[in-house]
C-alpha positions as CSV (number, residue, x, y, z in Angstrom):
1,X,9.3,-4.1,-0.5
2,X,8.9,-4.2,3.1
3,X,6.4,-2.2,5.3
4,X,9.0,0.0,6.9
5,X,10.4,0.9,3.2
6,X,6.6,1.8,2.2
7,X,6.3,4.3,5.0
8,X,9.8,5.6,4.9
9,X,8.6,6.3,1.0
10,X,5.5,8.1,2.0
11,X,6.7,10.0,5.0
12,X,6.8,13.5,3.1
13,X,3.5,12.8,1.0
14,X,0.3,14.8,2.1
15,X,-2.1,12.9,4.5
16,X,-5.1,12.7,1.9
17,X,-2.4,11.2,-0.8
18,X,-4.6,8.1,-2.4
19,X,-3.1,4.9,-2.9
20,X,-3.6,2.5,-6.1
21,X,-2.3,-1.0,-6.8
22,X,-1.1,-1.7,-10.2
23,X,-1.1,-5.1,-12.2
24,X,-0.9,-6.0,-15.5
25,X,-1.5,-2.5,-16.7
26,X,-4.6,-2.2,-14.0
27,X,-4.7,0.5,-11.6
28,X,-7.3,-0.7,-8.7
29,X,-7.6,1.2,-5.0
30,X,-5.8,-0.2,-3.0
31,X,-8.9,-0.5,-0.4
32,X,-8.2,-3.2,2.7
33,X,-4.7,-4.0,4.7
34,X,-4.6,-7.7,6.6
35,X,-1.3,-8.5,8.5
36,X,-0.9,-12.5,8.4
37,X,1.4,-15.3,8.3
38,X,4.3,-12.6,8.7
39,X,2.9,-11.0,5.3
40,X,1.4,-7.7,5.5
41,X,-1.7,-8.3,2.3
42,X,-3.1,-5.0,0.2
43,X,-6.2,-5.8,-1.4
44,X,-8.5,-4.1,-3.9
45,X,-11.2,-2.2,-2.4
46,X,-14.6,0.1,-3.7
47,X,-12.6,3.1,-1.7
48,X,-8.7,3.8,-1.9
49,X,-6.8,3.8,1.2
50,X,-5.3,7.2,2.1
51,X,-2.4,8.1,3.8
52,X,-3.9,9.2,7.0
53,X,-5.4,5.7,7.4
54,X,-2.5,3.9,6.5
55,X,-0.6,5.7,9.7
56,X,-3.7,5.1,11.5
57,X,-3.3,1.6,11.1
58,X,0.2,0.4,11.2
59,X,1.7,3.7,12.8
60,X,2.3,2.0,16.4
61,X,2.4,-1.6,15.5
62,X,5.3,-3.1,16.0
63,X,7.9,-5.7,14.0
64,X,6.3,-3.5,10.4
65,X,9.9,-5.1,8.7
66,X,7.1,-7.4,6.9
67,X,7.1,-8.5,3.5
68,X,4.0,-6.3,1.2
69,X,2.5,-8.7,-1.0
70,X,-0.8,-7.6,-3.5
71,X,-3.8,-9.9,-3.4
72,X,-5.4,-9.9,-6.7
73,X,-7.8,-12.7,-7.6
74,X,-6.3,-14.9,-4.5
75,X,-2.8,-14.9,-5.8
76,X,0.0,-13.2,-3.8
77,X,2.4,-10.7,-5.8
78,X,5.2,-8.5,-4.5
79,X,5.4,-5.5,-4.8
80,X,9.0,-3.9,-5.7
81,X,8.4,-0.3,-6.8
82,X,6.4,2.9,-6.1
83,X,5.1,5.7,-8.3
84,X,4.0,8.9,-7.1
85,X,2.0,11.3,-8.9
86,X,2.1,14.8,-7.0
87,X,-0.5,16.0,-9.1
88,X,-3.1,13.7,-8.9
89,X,-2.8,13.1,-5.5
90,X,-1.8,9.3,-5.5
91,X,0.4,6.6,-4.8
92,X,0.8,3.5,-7.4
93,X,2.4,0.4,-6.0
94,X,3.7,-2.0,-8.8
């Protein structure tokens, strides 16, 4: 999944929507974004990243056709699907 697909994704989800990461059956908040190499990195976090900061961050920057890759104990993992969950209030990405 690329960054523009992510967004596209979101676009009608509520601004306070919570977003999780998801690996081997874990669910971890999704907590810091770092744009490098090309890659655009999610890490685990003590708080999960909302939607409103998500825009915040990447809403003007420019080239977001990057690769999203999950960071979880150093090792980089793609990520190819997204699960929403209207009722909780949150975003898994697997």
């Amino acid at each position: 999944m690329r960054l523009t697909d992510l967004l596209q994704l979101i676009d009608d989800l509520n601004l306070n929507t919570k977003f999780y990461l998801k690996h081997d059956d874990k669910l971890l908040k999704w907590g810091k974004l770092t744009i490098a190499e090309g890659k655009c990195l999610l890490l685990p976090g003590q708080t999960a990243m909302t939607k409103q900061k998500l825009i915040k961050l990447v809403g003007r920057m420019r080239g977001r056709g990057i690769p999203l890759l999950m960071v979880i104990d150093q090792k980089e993992y793609s990520i190819f699907g997204l699960q929403i969950r209207e009722n909780t209030g949150q975003a898994i990405l697997m």
